[in-house]
N, C-alpha and C positions, 0 to 999 in steps of 0.2 A: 818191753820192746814192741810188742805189738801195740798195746797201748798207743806209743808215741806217734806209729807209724798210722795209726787212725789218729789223731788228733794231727797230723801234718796232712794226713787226704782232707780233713775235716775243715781244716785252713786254708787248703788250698780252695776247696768248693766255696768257700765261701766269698774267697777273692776271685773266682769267679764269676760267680756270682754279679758279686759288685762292682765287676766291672762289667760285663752285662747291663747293670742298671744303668750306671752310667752311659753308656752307649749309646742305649736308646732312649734316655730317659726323652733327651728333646722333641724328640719325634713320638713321644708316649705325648708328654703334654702338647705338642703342637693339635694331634690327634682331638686331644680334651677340647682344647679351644674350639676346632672347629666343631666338634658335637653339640658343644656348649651354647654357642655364640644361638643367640635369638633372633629369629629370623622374620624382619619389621612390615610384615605384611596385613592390610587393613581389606576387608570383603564386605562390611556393613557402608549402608549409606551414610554418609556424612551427619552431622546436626549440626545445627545452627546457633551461631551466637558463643559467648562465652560464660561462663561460672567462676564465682570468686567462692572461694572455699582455701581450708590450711592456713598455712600462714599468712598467705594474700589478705583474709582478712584482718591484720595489724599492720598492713603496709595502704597507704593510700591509693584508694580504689582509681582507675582512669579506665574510661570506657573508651573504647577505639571499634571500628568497623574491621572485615575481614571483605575482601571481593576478588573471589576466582578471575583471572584472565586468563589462563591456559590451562590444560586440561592433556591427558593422553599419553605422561611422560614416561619412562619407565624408571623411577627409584633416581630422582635428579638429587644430585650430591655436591650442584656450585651451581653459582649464577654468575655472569656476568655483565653489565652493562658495554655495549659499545661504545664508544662515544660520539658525538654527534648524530644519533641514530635515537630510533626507538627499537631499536634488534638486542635481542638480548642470547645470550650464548649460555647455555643448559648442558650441562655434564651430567651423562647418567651412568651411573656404577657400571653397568655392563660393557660401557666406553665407548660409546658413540658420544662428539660431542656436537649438540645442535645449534642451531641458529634459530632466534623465533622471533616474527615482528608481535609486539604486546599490542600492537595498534590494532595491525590489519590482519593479523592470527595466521598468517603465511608461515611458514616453517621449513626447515629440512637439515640435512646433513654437512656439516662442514669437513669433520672428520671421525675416523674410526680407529681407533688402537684396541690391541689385542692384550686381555689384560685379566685377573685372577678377580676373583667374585667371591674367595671364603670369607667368613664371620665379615670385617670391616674391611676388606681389600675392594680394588676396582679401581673407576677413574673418578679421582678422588677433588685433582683442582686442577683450576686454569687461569691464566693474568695475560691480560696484551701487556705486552711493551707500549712503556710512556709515550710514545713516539708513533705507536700503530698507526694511525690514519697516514705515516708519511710512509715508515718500513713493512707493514704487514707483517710482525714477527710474534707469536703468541705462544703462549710455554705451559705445557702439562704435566701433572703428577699423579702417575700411577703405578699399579702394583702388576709387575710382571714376572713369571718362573724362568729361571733361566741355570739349565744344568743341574736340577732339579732343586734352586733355594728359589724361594720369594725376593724379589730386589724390588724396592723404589726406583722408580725412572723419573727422573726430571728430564723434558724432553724440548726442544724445541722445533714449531710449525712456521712456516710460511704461508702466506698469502700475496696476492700482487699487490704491492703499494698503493694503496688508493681505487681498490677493487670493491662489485658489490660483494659483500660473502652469502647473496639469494645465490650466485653464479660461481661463485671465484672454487677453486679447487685446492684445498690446503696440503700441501705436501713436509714431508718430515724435513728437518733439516739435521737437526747433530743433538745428542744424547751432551747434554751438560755434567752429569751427574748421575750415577747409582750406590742406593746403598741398602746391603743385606739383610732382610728383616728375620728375625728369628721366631717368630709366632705371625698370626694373621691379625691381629687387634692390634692397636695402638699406634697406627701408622702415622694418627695425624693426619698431613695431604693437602694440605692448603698452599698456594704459592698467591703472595701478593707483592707486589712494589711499592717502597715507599715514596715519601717525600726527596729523598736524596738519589732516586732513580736507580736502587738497586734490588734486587731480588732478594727476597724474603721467604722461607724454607722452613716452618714450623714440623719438625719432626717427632712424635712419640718415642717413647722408650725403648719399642720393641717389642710389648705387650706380653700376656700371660697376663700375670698378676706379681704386685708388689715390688716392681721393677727386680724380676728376681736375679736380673744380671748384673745388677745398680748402674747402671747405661746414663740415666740424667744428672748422675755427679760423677761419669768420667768424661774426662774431654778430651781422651784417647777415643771415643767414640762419635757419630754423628749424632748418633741417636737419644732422643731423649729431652734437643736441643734445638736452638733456633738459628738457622742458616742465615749469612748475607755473601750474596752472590752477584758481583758486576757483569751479566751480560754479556758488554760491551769490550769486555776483557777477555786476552783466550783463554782456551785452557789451562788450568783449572779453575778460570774467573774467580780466583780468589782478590778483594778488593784490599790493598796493600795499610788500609787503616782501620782492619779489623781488628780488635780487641787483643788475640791469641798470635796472631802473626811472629812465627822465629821462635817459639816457645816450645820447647822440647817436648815431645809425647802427646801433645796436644791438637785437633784439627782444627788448623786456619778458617775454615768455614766457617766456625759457630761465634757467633756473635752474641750470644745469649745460652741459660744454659738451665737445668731442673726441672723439667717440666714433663710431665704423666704422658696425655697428648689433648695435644694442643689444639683441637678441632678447628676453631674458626676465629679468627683473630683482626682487628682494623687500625689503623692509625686515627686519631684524634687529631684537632684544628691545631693543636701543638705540634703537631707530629710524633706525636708521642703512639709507641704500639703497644694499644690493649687486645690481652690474651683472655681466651677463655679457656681453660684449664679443664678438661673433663675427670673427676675426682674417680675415688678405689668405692670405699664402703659406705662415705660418712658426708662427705661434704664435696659441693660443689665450687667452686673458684674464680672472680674475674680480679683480673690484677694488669700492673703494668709488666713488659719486659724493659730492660735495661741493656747497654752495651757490656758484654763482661762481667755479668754479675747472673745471680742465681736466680730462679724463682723459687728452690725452694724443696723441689720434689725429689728423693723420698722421706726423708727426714720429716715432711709435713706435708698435710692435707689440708688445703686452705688453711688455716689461721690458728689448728691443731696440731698436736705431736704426729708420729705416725712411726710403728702404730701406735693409739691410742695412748696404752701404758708406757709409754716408752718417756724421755729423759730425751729431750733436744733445746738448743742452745736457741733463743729468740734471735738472737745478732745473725748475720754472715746471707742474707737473703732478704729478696723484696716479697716483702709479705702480700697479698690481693687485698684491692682494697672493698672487696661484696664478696662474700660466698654464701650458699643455703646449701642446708642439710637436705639429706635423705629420708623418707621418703617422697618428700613434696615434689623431687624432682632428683634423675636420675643419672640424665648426661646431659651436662650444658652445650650448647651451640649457639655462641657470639655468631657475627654481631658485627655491628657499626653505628657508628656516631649519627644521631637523625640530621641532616642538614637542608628540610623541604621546609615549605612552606603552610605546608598544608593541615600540620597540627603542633602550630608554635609549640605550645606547652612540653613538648618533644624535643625542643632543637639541644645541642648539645648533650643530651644524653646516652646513654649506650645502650640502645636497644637487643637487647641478649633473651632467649626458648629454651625451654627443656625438651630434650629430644625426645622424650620416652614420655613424660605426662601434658605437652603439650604447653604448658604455660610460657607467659611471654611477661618481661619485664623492661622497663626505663631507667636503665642505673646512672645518677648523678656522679660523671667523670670528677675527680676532686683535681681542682684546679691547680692545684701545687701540693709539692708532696705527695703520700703513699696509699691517703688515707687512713681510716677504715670509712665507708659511707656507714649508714645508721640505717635499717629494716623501714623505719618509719619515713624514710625521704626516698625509697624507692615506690616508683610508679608499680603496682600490680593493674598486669592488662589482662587480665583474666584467661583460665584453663580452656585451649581451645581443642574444638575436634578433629588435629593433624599431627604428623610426625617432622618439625621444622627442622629441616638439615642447612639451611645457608640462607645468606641474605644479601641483598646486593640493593644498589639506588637508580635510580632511574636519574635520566639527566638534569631532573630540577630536582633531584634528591627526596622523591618519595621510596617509599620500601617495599620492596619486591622483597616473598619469606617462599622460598621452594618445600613444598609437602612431599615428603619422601616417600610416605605411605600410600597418597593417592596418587603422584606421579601428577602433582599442579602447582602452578602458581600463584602465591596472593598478593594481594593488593592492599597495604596497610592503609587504610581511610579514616576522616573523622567520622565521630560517631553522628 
């Protein structure tokens, strides 16, 4: 009798216990993350020039220039080009977003949002509307606490139509979109517009590790997934020939779906949108996304199972068509198609950095189809000394690469 009556306390503590764990487990690991999370600050002077080293040496060497034009930033995390301008629009993680002429080195403040700065949070992206120089309407993504979660904000600013932004004063207009993030990494954060004039939403998983919610193959979730968002349409700018549309359990948003996060992404002369995938342990990933279809993640890690030992099906996903392992490079950050003038040997390629060692690459878009490209037909531009977070063009299409580490920007030149 006693016996029992101790092995019933004995079950009961333990189902306490365990729910205990449970309870707090998420905010045990959110904890981890942010301990965890590495914090990308450089204090040494710069060096000069590049080094081919790793793998680079079996991929075809191309030597290319690097040339500071601004200086002073604080941890820029986008670029943008204006158009018809030489102003260029700079997001810095602590969410000021700036205005900078690359000409005439004039600068200042367009706008501020109030906004969360743990492990990979902050003001993350920004896209004018197609139409900006007529509407002044320009859209931000960032990470804000609200009732004490983390939310993505898709937000949208005004300007006065056809105003300078040396002067113009940008004012909020209306929250598009938020969605709950459950860890501080893997947000993602990029907003671009495509060729068919809608807004594009590249969202992370949710972060931790190993999508351990499975968030990029549910499409009960946002997350994990790639947004298209008409603007132009109210709320909830859902655009009526998205993929998911009237499909039970599923959100209308997502246009695309599998994907770890998504850091930095561009549309090709086709209009086709390539993603750069930032990989888990093993490998890195640039591939196409599709309307309605998968990339792929978690079940695979670029062009591997995942994990490793694991049993996955080749079919039911668009596979990348370049990945590189680890450790030659850490976290990918695409990227765009070169369309200057200034170092032919570049045009149509997808110029993509590793955020963490620096290196920078020219990956051969395959013209039809999925690919795979071949190691040997990628451009190595050699391991430089910055931490490239974003890339953007200048209005005849040379490339601007934002240093995160030094708070500058370069200037992609012939050698």
């Amino acid at each position: 009798m006693v016996y029992m009556r101790t092995l019933r306390l004995a079950l009961l503590v333990v189902l306490v216990l365990a729910g205990l764990v449970l309870l707090f487990l998420q905010p045990i690991r959110r904890a981890a993350v942010a301990y965890l999370s590495l914090d990308y600050v450089v204090d040494e002077a710069p060096t000069q020039g590049a080094t081919f080293d790793a793998l680079d040496e079996g991929r075809t060497r191309f030597e290319v220039a690097m040339r500071e034009v601004a200086s002073g930033l604080d941890q820029p995390t986008e670029l943008v080009a204006v158009p018809g301008s030489n102003l260029l629009l700079v997001a810095e993680r602590g969410g000021t977003l700036r205005w900078l002429d690359i000409e005439g080195g004039a600068r200042g403040v367009l706008l501020e949002v109030d906004t969360r700065t743990v492990s990979e949070q902050g003001l993350l992206g920004v896209a004018l509307h197609p139409e900006f120089p007529k509407n002044g309407r320009l859209f931000v993504n960032y990470v804000q606490e609200r009732a004490g979660d983390d939310h993505t904000v898709i937000e949208e600013w005004r300007v006065p139509a056809g105003s300078d932004l040396a002067t113009a004063k940008a004012t909020a207009h209306a929250e598009l979109l938020t969605v709950e993030q459950p860890y501080q990494n893997h947000n993602g954060g990029q907003l671009l517009f495509g060729p068919d004039g809608k807004l594009y939403v590249p969202l992370g998983d949710g972060g931790l590790k190993n999508d351990v919610h499975g968030n990029a193959q549910d499409r009960s979730t946002l997350l994990g997934s790639i947004l298209r968002l008409d603007v132009d349409l109210p709320a909830p700018h859902v655009p009526p020939d998205n993929p998911f549309v009237g499909e039970e359990d599923v959100r209308p948003e997502i246009w695309a779906y599998g994907v770890r996060n998504p850091w930095r992404s561009a549309f090709d002369t086709q209009g086709r949108l390539i993603v750069a995938d930032v990989g888990q342990d093993l490998w890195e990933e640039v591939g196409f996304a599709r309307r309605g279809e998968s990339l792929g993640w978690n079940a695979w890690e670029g062009l591997n199972c995942f994990p490793p030992d694991a049993e996955c099906n080749p079919g039911g996903h668009i596979a990348p068509f370049w990945e590189y392992p680890h450790p030659q490079g850490l976290s990918i950050t695409g990227g765009l198609v070169y369309a200057g003038a200034a170092i032919p040997e570049l045009r149509g390629r997808f110029l993509t950095a590793d955020f963490v060692t620096g290196r920078l690459w020219g990956v051969p878009v395959p013209p039809s189809g999925d690919g795979p490209v071949t190691d040997a037909d990628v451009f190595a531009m050699g391991r430089w000394d910055f931490l490239p977070s974003a890339f953007a063009a200048t209005r005849d299409g040379e490339v601007l690469i934002a240093d995160f580490g030094r708070g500058r920007v370069m200037k992609l030149e012939p050698k």
